[in-house]
C-alpha positions as CSV (number, residue, x, y, z in Angstrom):
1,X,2.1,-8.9,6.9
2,X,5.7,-9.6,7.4
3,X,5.6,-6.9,10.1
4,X,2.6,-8.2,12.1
5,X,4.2,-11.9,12.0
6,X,7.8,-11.0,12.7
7,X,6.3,-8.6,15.8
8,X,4.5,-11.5,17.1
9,X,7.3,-13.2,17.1
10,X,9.7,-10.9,19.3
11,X,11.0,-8.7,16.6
12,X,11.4,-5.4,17.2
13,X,10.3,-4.4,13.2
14,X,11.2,-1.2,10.9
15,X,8.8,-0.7,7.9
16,X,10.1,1.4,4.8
17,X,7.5,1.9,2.3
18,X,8.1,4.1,-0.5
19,X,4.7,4.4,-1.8
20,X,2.4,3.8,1.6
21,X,-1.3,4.3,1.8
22,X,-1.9,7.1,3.1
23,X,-2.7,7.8,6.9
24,X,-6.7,8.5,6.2
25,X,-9.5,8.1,8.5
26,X,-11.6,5.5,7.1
27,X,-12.0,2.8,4.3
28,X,-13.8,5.2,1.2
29,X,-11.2,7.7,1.7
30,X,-8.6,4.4,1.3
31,X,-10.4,3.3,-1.5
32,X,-10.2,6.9,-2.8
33,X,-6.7,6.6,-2.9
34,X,-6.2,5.0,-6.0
35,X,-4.1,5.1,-8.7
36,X,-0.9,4.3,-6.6
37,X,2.3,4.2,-8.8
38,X,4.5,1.7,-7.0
39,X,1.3,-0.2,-6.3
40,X,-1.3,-0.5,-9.4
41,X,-2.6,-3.3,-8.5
42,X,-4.8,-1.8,-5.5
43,X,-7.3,-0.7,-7.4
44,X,-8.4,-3.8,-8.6
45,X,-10.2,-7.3,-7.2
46,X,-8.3,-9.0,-4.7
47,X,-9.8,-12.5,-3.9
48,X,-8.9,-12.7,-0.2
49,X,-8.7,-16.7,-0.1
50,X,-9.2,-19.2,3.1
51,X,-5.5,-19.5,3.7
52,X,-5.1,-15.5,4.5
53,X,-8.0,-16.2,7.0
54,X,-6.9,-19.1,8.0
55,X,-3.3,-18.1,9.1
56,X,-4.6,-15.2,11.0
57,X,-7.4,-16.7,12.9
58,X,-4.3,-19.4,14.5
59,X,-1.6,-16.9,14.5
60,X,-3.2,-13.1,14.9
61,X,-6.5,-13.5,15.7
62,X,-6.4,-9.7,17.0
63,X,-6.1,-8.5,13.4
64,X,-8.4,-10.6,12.1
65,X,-10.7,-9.1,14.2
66,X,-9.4,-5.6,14.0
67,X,-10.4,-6.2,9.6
68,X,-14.2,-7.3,11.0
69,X,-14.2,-3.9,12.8
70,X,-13.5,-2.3,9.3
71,X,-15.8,-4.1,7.8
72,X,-13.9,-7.2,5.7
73,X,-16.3,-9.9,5.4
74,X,-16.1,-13.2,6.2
75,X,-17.4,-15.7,4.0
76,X,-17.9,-19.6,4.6
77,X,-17.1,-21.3,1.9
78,X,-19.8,-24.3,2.9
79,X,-22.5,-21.9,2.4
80,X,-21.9,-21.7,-1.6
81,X,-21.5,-25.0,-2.7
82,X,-21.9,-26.2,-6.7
83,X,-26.2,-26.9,-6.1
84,X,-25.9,-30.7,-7.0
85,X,-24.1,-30.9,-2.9
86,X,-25.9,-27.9,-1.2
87,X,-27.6,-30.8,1.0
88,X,-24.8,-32.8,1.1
89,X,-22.7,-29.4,2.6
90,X,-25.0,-28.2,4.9
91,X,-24.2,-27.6,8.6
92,X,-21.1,-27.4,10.0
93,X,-17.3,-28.4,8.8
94,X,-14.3,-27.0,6.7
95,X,-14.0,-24.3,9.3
96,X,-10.8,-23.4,7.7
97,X,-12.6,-22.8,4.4
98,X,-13.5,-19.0,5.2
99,X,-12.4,-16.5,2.6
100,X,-12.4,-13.0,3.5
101,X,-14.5,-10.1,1.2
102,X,-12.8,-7.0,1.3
103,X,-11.5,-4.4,-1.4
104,X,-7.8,-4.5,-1.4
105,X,-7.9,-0.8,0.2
106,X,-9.8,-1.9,3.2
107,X,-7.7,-5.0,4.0
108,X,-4.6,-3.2,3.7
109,X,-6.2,0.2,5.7
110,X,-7.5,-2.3,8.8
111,X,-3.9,-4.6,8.8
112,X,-1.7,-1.1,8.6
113,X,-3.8,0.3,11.6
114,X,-3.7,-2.5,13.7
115,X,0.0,-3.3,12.8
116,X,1.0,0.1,13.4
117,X,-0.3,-0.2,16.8
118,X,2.1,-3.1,17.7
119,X,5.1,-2.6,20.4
120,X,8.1,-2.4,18.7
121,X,7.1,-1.7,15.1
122,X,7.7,1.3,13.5
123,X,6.1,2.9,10.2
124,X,8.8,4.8,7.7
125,X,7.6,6.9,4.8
126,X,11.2,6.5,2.9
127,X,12.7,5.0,-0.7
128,X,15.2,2.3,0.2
129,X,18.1,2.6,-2.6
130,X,20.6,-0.3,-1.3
131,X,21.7,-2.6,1.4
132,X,24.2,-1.9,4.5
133,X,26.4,-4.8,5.0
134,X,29.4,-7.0,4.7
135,X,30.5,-7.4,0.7
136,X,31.1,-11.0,-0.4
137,X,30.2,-13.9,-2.9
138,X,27.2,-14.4,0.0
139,X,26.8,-10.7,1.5
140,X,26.1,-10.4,5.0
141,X,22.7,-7.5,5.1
142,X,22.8,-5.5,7.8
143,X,20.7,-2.9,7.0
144,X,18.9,-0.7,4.4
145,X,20.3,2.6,2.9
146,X,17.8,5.3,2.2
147,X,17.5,7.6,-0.2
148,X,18.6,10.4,2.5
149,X,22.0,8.6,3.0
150,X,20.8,7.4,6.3
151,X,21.4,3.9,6.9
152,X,18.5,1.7,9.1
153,X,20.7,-0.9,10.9
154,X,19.0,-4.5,11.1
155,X,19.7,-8.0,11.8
156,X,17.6,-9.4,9.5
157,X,16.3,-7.5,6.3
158,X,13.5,-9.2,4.4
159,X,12.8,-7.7,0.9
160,X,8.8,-7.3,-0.1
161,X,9.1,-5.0,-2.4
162,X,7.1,-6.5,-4.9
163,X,7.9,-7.4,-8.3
164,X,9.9,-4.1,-9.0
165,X,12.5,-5.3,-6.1
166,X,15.9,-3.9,-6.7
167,X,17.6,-6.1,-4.9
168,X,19.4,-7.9,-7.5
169,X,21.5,-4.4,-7.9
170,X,21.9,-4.2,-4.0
171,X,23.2,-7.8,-3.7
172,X,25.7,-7.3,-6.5
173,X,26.4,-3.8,-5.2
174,X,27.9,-6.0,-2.1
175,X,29.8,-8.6,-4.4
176,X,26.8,-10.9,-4.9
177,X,25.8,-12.8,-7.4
178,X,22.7,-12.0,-9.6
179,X,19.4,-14.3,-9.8
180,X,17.5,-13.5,-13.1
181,X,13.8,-13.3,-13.1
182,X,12.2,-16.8,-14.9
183,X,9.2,-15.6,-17.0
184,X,5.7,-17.3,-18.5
185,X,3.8,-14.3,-20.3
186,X,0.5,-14.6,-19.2
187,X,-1.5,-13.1,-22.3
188,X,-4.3,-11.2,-20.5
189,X,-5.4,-8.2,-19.9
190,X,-8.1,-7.0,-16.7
191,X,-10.6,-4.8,-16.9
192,X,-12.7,-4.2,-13.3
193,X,-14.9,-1.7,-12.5
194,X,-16.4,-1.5,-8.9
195,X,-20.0,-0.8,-7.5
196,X,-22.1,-0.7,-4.8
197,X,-25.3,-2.7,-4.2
198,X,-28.3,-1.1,-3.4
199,X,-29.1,-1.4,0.1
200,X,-32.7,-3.2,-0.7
201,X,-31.9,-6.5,-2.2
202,X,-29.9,-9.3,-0.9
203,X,-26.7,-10.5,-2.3
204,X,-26.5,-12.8,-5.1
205,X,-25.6,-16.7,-4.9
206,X,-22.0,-17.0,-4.9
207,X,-20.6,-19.8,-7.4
208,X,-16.8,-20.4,-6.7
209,X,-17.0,-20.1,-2.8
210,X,-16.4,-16.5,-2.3
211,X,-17.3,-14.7,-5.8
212,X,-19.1,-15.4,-8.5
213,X,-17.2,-16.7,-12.1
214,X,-17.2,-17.8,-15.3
215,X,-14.6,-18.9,-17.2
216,X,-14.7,-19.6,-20.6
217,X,-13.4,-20.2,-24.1
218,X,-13.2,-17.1,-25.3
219,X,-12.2,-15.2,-21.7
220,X,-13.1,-15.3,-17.9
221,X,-15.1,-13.0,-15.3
222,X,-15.4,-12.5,-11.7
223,X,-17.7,-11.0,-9.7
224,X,-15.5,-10.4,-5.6
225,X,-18.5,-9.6,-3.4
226,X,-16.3,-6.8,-0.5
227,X,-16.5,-4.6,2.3
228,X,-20.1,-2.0,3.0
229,X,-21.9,-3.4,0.1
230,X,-19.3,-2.9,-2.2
231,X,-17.9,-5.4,-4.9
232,X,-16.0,-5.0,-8.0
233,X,-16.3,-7.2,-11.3
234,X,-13.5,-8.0,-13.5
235,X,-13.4,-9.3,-17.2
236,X,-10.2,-11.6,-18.6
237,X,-9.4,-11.6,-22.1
238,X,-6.6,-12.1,-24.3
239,X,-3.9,-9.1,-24.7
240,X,-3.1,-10.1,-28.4
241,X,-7.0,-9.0,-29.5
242,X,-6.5,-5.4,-29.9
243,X,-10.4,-5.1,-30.9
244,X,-10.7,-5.7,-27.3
245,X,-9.5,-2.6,-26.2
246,X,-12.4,-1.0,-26.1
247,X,-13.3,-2.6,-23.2
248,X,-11.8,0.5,-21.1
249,X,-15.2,2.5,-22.3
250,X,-17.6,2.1,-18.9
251,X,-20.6,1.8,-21.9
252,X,-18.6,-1.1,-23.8
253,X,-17.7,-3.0,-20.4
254,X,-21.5,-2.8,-19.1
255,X,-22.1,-4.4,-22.9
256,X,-19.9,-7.0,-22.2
257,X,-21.3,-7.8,-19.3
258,X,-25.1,-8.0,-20.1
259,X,-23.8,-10.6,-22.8
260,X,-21.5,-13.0,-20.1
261,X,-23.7,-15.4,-18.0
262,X,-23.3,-14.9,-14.3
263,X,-21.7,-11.1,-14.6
264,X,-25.1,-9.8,-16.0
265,X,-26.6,-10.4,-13.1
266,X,-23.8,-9.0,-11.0
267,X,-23.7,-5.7,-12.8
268,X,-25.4,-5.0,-16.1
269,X,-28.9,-4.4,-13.9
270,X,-29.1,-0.6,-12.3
271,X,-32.0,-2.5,-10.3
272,X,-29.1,-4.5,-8.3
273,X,-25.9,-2.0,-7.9
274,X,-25.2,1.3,-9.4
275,X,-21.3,1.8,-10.9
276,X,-18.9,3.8,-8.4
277,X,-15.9,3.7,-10.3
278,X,-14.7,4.2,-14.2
279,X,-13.0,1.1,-15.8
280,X,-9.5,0.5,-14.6
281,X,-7.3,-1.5,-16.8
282,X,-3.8,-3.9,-16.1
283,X,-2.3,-6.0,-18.0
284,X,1.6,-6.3,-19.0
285,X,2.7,-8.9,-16.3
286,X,4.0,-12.4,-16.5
287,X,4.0,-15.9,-14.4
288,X,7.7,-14.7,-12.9
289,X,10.1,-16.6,-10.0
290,X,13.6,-16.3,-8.9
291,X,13.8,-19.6,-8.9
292,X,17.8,-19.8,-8.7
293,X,17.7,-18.0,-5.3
294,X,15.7,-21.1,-3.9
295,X,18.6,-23.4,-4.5
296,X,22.1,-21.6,-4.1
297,X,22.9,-19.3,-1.2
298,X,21.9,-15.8,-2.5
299,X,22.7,-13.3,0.8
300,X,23.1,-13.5,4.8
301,X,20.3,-12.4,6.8
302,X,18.6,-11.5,3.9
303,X,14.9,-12.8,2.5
304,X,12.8,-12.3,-0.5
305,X,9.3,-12.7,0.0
306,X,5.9,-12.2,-2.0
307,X,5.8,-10.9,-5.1
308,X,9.7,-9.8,-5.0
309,X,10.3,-13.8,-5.3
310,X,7.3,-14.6,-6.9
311,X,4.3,-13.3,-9.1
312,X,1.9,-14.6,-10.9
313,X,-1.3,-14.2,-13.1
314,X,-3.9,-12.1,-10.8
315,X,-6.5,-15.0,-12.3
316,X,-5.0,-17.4,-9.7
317,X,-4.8,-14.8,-6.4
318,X,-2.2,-16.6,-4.9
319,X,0.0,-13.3,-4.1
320,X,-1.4,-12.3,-0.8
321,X,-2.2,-15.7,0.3
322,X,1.2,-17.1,-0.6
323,X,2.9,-13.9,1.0
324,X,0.7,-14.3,4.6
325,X,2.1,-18.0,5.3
326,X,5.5,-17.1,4.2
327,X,5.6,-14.5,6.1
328,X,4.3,-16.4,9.6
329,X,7.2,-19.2,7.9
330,X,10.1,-16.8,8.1
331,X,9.3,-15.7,11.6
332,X,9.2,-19.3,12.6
333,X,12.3,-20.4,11.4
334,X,14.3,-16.9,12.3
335,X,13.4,-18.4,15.9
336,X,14.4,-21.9,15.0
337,X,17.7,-20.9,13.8
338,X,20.3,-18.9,15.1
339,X,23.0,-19.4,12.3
340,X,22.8,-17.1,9.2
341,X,23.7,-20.2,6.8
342,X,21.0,-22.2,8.5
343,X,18.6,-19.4,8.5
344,X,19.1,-19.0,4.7
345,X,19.1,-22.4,4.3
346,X,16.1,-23.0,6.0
347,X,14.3,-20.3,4.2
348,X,15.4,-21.7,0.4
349,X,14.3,-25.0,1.4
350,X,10.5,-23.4,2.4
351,X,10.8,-21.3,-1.2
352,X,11.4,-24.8,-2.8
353,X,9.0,-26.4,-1.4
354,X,6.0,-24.0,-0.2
355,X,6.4,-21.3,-3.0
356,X,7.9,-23.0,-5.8
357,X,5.8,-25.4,-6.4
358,X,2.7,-23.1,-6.0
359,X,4.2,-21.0,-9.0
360,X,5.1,-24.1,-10.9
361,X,1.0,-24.8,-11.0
362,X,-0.1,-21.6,-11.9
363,X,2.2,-21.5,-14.8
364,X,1.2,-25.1,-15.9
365,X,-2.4,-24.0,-15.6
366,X,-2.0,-20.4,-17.1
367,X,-0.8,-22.5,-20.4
368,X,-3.3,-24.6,-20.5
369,X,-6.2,-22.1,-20.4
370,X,-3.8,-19.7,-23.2
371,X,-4.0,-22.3,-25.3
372,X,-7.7,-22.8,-25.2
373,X,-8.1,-18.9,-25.6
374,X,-5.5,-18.6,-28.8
375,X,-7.3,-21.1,-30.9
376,X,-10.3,-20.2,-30.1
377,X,-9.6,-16.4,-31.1
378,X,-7.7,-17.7,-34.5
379,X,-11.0,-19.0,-35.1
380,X,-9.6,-22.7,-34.5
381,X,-10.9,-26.0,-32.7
382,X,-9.3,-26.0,-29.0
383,X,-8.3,-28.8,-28.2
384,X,-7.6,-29.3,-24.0
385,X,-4.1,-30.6,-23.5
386,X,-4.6,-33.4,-20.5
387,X,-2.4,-32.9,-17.6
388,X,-2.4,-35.8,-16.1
389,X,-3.1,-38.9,-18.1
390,X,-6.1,-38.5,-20.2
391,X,-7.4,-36.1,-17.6
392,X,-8.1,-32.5,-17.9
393,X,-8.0,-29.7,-15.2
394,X,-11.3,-28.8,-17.1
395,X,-12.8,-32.0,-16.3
396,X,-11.2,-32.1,-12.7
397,X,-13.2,-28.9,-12.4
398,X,-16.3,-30.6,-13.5
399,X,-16.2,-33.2,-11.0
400,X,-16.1,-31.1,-8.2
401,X,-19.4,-29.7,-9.2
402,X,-20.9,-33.1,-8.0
403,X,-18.6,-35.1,-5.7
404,X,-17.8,-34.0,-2.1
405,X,-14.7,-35.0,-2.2
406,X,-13.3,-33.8,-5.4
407,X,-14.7,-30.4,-4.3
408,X,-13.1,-30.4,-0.9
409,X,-9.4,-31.5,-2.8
410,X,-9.9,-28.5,-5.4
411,X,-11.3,-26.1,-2.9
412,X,-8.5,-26.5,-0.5
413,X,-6.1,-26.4,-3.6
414,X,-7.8,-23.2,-4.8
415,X,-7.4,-21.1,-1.3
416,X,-3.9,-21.9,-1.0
417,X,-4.4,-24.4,1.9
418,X,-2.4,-27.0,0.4
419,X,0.2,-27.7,-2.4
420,X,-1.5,-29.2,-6.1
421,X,0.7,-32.7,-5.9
422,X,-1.0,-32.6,-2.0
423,X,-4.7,-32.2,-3.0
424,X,-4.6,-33.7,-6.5
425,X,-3.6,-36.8,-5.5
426,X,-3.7,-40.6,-8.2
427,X,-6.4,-41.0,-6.3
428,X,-8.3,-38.4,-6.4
429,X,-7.9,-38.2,-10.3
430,X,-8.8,-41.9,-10.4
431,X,-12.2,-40.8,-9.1
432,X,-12.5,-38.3,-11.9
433,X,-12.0,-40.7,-14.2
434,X,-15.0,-42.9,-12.7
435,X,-17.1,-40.1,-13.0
436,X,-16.1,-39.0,-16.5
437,X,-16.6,-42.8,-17.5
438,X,-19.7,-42.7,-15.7
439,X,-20.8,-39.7,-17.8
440,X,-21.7,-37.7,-14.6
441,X,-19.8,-34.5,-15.0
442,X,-22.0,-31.3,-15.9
443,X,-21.5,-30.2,-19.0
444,X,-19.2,-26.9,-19.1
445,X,-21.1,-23.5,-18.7
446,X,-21.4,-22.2,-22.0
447,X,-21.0,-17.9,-22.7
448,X,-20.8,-15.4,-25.7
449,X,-18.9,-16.5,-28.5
450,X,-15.6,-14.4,-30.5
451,X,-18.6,-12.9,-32.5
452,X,-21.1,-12.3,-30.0
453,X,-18.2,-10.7,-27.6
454,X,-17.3,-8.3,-30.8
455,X,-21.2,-7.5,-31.5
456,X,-21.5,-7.0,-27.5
457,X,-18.1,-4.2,-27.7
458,X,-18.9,-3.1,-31.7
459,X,-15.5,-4.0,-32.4
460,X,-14.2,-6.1,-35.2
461,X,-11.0,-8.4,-35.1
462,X,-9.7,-6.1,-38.0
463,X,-10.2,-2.8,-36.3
């Protein structure tokens, strides 16, 4: 993404990937590609929010089209709404509220062709293992070194090399200072399996816009409809339950399912979809930001972007959408700004601001939700911690099953098109208040309990 962005905006652009996907002929034999070592998180749902959709359709329409072609779906958020506002929704409006349905392999596949295609840019197949530049307490970059002892010269290298970046040992390497990882543990582990629906029935109703959800006391599920009738389903739960484990069994995961409202449906019925993939498992990550190298000169010339700045739990999806706008942001302000110390200045201030604060959410939600999940597994009462007030994000969620404008504040929220302090404003939570008071919020959807999980996986908590 940083390629297509920084091309469109007069950059001539090298490309080192170590771990690439491979230069196939069509989207199965991407998907076919997986495991990937440097990149294991391929394999498994992507939710492909409005804000991805939304960037490319004003600043690269041509790829957005060029994904179409490949068959990424485009899904208007409008047309699933919560059933109490289906009339109120209907017809046109939100046209920024499309999300894109596409497996991970297919996005990546369509972008990489089209971008590849670009004047100027050019694809490497090479492991980066330091920085070219001028040493100092703020290094000057410019360039990579590769593993061949070749050097690429550049006059800006940006660093999206995902949450295994190494280059806190290439900055030091020049004199620079280190900027240590912060880290929430996010206590879950995903299992998703994918499968393909049978070319005679229709797709099901979607319930959260662009997939189909639950999430729940004891864990969370989502069904990511994708690209040539594909879609994959994954199942949340807490890492600490070991009894859960079993879960990697394709027989124990089709259990689960048939036992979880909304993901039966999806795929626990051979009538609907058949399987096309075993059970693929990740967990192991944290809520993680180098937060320090948002407020202190860190290098010259020099950007981190996506994941190797920020990650977070896969739950929330905000990786890809977070990474398209920055990148589009950095080629803005690398026009803006001829000055390496304004240039790095202007890009710490969009970090603070833009990416930051989008981490700062997820990690205040990802709590909230752990909490829930702990007690209830220790067999305890949960009690919701209120975020703001006497509010809960539970009931905030609520409301926007029955007000249109609650829905539109945590739908935009939710796809990444604007900032949590933007969307959730007072006011805002002042009409979730009135509504909560009014006793006109749903009640919460209800799904399999500790037990009935267990008995679904015939696994014990003392296994």
């Amino acid at each position: 993404m940083s390629a297509l962005a920084l091309s469109r905006a007069g950059w001539d652009v090298d490309v080192v990937e170590r771990d690439p996907l491979p230069d196939v002929d069509d989207v199965e034999a991407a998907f076919g590609c997986h495991p990937r070592p440097a990149v294991p998180q391929a394999g498994h749902s992507h939710n492909l929010f409005a804000a991805v959709s939304a960037t490319l359709r004003e600043r690269a329409p041509e790829a957005l089209d060029a994904m179409s072609e490949a068959g990424v779906r485009r899904l208007r958020i409008r047309d699933a709404p919560p059933p109490p506002l289906a009339g109120v929704l209907a017809g046109a409006g939100d046209e920024d509220l499309v999300g894109l349905a596409a497996r991970r392999s297919t996005f990546e596949w369509a972008l990489r062709r089209y971008v590849s295609g670009l004047p100027g840019v050019r694809l490497r197949h090479a492991h980066v293992v330091g920085l070219a530049g001028d040493s100092a307490a703020v290094p000057v970059v410019r360039g990579v070194r590769l593993d061949d002892d070749s050097v690429v010269d550049a006059d800006f290298v940006v660093d999206a090399g995902g949450r295994r970046s190494q280059s806190n040992e290439w900055i030091a390497a020049l004199g620079g200072r280190e900027v240590g990882w912060e880290r929430h543990e996010v206590g879950t582990v995903y299992y998703t399996r994918y499968y393909r629906r049978h070319a005679d029935v229709d797709w099901l109703p979607l319930n959260r816009g662009v997939a189909s959800g639950v999430t729940l006391p004891t864990m969370a599920g989502l069904a990511l409809p994708a690209d040539h009738d594909t879609f994959s389903i994954t199942v949340m739960v807490p890492s600490h339950v070991a009894a859960l484990k079993v879960l990697r069994d394709a027989d124990v995961f089709q259990s689960l399912l048939a036992a979880t409202p909304v993901l039966g449906a999806w795929g626990a019925d051979p009538a609907y979809a058949e399987p096309t993939t075993d059970v693929r498992v990740m967990g192991g990550f944290s809520n993680g930001a180098r937060r320090d190298a948002a407020f202190s000169p860190y290098a010259h010339n020099f950007a981190l972007l996506g994941d190797a700045f920020m990650h977070t739990n896969p739950m929330f999806a905000r990786g890809i959408s977070v990474a398209t706008g920055s990148a589009f942001a950095l080629a803005d302000l690398l026009s803006s700004y001829d000055d390496p110390g304004d240039r790095d200045a202007a890009w710490r201030r969009y970090l603070a601001e833009h990416v930051l604060s989008r981490f700062d959410d997820v990690v205040a939600r990802d709590a909230e939700r752990l909490a829930v999940w702990s007690a209830v597994w220790a067999g305890e009462v949960p009690v919701e911690v209120p975020f703001a007030g006497d509010l809960t994000w539970t009931e905030v969620m609520r409301a926007a099953a029955v007000d249109e404008v609650v829905w539109r504040a945590t739908t935009r929220y939710l796809n990444v098109l604007e900032r949590f302090d933007d969307a959730i404003t007072p006011e805002l939570l002042e009409r979730v208040r009135a509504l909560r008071d009014a006793g006109r919020l749903p009640m919460p959807l209800q799904g399999p309990s500790t037990g009935d999980i267990l008995d679904a996986v015939g696994a014990s908590l003392v296994s």
